[in-house]
N, C-alpha and C positions, 0 to 999 in steps of 0.2 A: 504494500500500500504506500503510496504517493503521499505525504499532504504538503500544500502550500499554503503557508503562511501568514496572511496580510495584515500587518498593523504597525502604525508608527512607533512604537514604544519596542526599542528592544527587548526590556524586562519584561514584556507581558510576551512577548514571544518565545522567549526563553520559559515562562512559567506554562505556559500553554503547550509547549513543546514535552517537559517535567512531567506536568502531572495529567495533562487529557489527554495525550495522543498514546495509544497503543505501544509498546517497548519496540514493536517491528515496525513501525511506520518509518519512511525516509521522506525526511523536512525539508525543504526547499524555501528561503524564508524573502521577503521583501518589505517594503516600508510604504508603498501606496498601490492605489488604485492603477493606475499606469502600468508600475514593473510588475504588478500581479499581473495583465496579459500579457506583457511577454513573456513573462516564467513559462505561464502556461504551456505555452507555443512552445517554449525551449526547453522545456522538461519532458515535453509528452506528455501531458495529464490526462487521463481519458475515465472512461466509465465509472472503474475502478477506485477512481481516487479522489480528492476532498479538497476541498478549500476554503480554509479557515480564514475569514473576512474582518475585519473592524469596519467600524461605519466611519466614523470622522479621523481623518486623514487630510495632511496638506498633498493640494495637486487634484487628485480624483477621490472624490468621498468612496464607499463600500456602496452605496448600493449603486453609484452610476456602473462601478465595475462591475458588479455581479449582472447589474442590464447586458452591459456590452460582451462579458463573459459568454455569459447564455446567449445573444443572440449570434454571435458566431460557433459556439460547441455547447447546443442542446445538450451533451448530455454532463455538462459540469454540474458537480454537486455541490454549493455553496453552502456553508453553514455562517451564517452571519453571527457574530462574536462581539457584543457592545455592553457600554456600561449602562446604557439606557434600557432600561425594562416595560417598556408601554405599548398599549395595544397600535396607535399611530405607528411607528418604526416597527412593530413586528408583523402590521400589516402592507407596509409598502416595505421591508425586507421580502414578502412572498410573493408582492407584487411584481418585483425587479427579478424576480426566479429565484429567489434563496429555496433550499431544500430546508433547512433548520436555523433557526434565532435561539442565542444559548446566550443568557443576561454571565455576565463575568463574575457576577457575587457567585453563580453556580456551574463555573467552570469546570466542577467534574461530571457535568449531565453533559457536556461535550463527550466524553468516551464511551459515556450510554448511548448515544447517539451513534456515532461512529462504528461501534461494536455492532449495535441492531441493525446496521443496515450495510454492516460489509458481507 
């Protein structure tokens, strides 16, 4: 399993990496909206694999990328990953194609996540 990354904050990508991702997962990490679709492209990300989104970001917010994501590779899994917990942002997170919205206070329901649907 693949997963990529997205959020400005190294520490949170590093904790994210720690404690929600699988022991076998290979992390591919970046810091906005933008270098999250290249990775994509230059990683090969495909069916199989995940990508762990922040919403606010300098450059390209999370959910423009996760729009732009999925309108070029339908089958990208987006789990959006933000400190905001409300039904506005976890209804335009599904709007934009997100597969999953995982509030940060409960970053270990990201692995529950990821587990039940690899």
């Amino acid at each position: 399993m693949k997963v990529l990354i997205v959020d400005d904050n190294p520490a949170m990508r590093r904790l994210i990496r720690r404690l929600a991702l699988p022991p076998v997962a290979n992390c591919v990490e970046c810091a906005d909206g933008a270098a999250a679709l290249f990775a994509y492209e230059q990683h090969h990300l495909g069916s199989t694999d995940w990508v762990v989104m922040d919403v606010e970001m300098a450059g390209m917010d999370g959910l423009t990328a996760t729009r732009r994501l999925r309108a070029n590779h339908p089958e990208a899994r987006v789990v959006i990953v933000t400190r905001h917990d409300d039904d506005e942002l976890r209804n335009a997170a599904f709007r934009h194609g997100a597969y999953g919205f995982v509030p940060k206070e409960n970053i270990l329901a990201l692995r529950t996540l990821l587990n039940a649907a690899a």
